[in-house]
Each structure stands twice: as structure tokens, then as C-alpha cells.
Legacy VTK file of the C-alpha trace (Angstrom):
# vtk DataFile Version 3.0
C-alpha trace
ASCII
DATASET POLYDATA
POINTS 203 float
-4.925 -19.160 8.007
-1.398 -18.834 8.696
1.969 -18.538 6.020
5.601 -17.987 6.609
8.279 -15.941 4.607
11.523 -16.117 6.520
10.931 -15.949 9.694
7.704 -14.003 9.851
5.152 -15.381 10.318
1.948 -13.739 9.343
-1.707 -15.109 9.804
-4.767 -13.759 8.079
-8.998 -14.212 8.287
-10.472 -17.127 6.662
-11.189 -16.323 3.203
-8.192 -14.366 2.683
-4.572 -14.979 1.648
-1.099 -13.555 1.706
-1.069 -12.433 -1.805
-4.947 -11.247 -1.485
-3.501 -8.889 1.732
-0.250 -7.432 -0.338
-1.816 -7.092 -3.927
-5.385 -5.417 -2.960
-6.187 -1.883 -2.137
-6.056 -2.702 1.905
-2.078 -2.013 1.850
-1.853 0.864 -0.151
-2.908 3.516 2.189
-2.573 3.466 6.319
-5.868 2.271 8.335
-7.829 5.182 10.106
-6.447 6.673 12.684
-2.815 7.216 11.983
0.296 6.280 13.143
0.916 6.815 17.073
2.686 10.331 17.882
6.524 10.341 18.354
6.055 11.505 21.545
3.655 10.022 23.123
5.674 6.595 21.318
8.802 7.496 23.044
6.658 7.651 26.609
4.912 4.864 25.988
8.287 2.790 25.263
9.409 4.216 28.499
6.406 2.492 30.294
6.522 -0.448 28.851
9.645 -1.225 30.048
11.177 -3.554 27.144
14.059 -6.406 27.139
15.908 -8.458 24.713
14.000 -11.803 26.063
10.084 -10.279 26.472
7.168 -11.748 24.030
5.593 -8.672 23.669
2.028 -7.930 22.333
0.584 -4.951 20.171
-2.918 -4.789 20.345
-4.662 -3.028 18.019
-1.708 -2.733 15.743
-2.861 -0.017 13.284
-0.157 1.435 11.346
2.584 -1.053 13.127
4.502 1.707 14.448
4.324 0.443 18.026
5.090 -3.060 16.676
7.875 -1.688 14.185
9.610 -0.382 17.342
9.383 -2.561 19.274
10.760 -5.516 17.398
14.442 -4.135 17.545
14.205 -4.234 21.283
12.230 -7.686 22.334
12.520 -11.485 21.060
9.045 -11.673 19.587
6.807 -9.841 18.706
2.782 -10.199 18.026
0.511 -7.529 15.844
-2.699 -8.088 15.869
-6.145 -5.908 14.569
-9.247 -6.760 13.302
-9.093 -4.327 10.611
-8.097 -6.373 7.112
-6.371 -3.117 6.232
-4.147 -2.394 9.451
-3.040 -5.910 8.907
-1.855 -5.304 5.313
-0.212 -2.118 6.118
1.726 -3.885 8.880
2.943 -6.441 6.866
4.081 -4.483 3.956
6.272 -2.174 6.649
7.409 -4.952 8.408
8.882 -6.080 4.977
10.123 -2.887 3.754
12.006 -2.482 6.504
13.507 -6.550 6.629
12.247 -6.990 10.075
11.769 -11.025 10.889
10.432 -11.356 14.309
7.000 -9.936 13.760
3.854 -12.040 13.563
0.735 -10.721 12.230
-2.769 -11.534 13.160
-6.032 -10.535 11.788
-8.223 -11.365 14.383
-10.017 -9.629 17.877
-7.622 -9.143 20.146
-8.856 -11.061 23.143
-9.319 -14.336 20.293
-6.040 -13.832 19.737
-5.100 -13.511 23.439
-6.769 -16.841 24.201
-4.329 -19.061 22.003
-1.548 -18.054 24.070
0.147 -19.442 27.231
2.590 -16.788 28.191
3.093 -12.886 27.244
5.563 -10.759 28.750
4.074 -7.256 27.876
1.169 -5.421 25.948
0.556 -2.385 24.791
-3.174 -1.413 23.828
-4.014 1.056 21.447
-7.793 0.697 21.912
-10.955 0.416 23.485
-12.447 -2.624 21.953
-13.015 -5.659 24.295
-10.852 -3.953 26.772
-12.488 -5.317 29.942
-12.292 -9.415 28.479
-8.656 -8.042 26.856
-7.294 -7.168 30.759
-9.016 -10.089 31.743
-6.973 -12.311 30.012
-3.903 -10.218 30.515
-3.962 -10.367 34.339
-4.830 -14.563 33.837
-1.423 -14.823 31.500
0.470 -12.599 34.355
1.961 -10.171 32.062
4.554 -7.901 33.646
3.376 -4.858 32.409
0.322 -3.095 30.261
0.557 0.144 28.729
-2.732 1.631 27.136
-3.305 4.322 24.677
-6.604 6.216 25.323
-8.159 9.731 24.240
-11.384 9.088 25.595
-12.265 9.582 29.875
-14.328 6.351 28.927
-11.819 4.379 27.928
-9.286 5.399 30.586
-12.549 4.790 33.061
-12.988 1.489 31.978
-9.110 0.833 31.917
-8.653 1.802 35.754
-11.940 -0.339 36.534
-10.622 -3.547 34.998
-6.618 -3.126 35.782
-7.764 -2.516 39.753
-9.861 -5.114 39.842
-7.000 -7.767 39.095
-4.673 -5.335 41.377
-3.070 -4.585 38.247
-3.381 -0.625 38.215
-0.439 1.580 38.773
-0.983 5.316 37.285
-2.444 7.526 33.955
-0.752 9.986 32.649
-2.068 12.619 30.631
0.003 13.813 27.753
-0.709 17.367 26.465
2.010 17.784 23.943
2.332 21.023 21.367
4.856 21.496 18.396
6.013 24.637 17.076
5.998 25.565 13.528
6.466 28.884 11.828
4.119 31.394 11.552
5.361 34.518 9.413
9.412 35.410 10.792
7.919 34.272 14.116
7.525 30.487 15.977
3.927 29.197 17.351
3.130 26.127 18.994
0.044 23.942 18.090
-1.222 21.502 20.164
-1.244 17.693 19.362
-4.497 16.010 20.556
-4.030 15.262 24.287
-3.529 11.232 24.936
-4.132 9.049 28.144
-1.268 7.085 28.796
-2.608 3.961 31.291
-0.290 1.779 33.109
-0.274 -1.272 34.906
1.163 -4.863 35.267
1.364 -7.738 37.641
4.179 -5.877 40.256
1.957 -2.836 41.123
LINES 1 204
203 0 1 2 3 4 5 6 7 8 9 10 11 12 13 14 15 16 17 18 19 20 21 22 23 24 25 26 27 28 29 30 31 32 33 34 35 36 37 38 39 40 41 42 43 44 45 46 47 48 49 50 51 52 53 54 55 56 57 58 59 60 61 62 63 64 65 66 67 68 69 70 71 72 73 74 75 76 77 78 79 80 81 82 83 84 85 86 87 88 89 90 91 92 93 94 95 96 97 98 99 100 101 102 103 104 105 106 107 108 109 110 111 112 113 114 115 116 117 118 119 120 121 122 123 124 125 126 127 128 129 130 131 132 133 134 135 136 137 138 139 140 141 142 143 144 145 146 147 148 149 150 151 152 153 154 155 156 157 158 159 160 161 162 163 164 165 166 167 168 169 170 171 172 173 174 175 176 177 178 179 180 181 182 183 184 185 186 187 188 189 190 191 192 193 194 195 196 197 198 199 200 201 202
């Protein structure tokens, strides 16, 4: 099912509508799993390499923060999750903040991936359907994939699939700590470490 306010456009599962999505409990809390760090954001923007004229894909949306950000910087952008909720959330920041060139999707990623006919870039923030996902990615000839991991299996399974479309470039491994206070002195407390996979059709 798809509607429109403005310019964004939003599409939701059968069954479901706009006002069911804004009005029920699904958008008044984030999904599980949180928003992505700052940091490893701010890396992952690096990587992805944006531009004023790139269709751009966030898969796996979550919170929206990657999508949030990355709407200022590209022409279009597409959110998509499977998660009702993550949807919701995405949609009610998206309006908070007047953004116009975001369109949601609830739906499976690779679904969603198989309605298009061109994507500049994707980021992936997780494991589901990640081998049919890259698949599809390396058939549409995107110019670059970033993907979010915190599990060996999933970066595993990432290398596998990216190499076997000679898509695979490098993983970095992000082991990030904050400080905070502790009594009249400073500690630092590590943030969980994250996987940082890239690739893309030049590597």
C-alpha cells in the first residue's frame, strides 16, 4: 500500500495504513536495537561515499538515523525494514524534522530490492537475507555497499557474497570507547565493537 504527504512518499504492509502506523503504539518508542553510534555513523558516511545525485538505499532502517542523514546529502532516499515498528518510528522522524525526500517501505529488503532498476548506494544494517540482498546489489551495479555487522558470522557471510560478485574491498573493525566521569577523575568505557564491511562495483 503506498500514500503520499508532500513529497514523501511512504508505503506500508497490506492490512495497514498511514494513520494505523502514526496513531498506534509502533511509533511511540524506537524498534530494538537502537539508533546507530555517532561514530561508527560518521565512518560509515565516510565509506559510503555520498553525492547530491545518488539514489541511495538504507536497509534495515531501524531508528532512521542512517536514512535521516543521509537525506541532506543524496537526491533520494529509500528506508526500508520489515519491522512495522522501525517503519513508524522512521516516519514520524522523518516528519519531525520536515525532511521530503525519504520513502518508506515496510517490506524484506531484498522484495524491496527487486522492484527497482537502478541504486546508486546501500548501506546494510543487518544480517537478514544478506546473501540474496548482495545478490541483487551486484545485479543493479551499485557503486558502493557499506555493511554494519557485530557478529564474525555476518561479516563471514558478507566477504563470501561481496567476493563472489568481485565486489569486496576491506572490513574494518571499530573498537570505540567514551569517557565519562568517575569521581574528580575521567574513565573511558567501551562502546560495543562494530564491523564496518565495504564493497562496491569499482573494487
Amino acid at each position: 500500500m503506498q500514500f503520499t504527504s508532500d513529497h514523501l512518499t511512504y508505503f506500508v504492509a497490506s492490512g495497514h495504513t498511514s494513520k494505523e502506523l502514526m496513531n498506534s503504539d509502533n511509533a511511540a518508542l524506537p524498534p530494538a536495537g537502537g539508533p546507530t553510534k555517532d561514530e561508527i555513523l560518521a565512518i560509515s558516511l565516510f565509506k559510503l561515499g555520498l553525492t547530491s545525485t545518488d539514489i541511495f538505499a538504507d536497509l534495515g532502517c531501524g531508528t532512521g538515523r542512517v536514512s535521516l542523514e543521509a537525506a541532506g546529502r543524496v537526491k533520494m532516499v529509500y528506508a526500508t525494514d520489515k519491522r512495522k515498528e522501525a517503519c513508524a518510528w522512521t516516519l514520524k522522524e522523518t516528519q519531525a524534522k520536515g525532511i521530503t525526500n525519504v520513502s518508506i517501505h515496510n517490506s524484506e529488503n531484498a522484495a524491496f530490492l527487486s522492484t527497482l532498476t537502478h541504486l546508486d548506494i546501500a548501506f546494510i544494517g543487518g544480517s537478514q537475507g544478506l546473501n540474496e540482498v548482495i545478490s541483487i546489489l551486484a545485479d543493479l551495479n551499485v557503486r558502493t555497499i557499506v555493511i554494519n555487522a557485530v557478529m564474525l558470522e555476518t561479516v563471514q557471510t558478507a566477504i563470501t557474497a561481496l567476493r563472489r560478485y568481485n565486489m569486496f574491498k576491506e572490513v574494518i573493525s571499530a573498537n570505540i570507547s567514551r569517557s565519562y566521569q568517575i569521581g574528580s577523575g575521567i574513565m573511558f568505557k567501551p562502546i560495543d565493537p562494530v564491523f564496518i564491511i565495504c564493497g562496491g562495483k569499482e573494487c
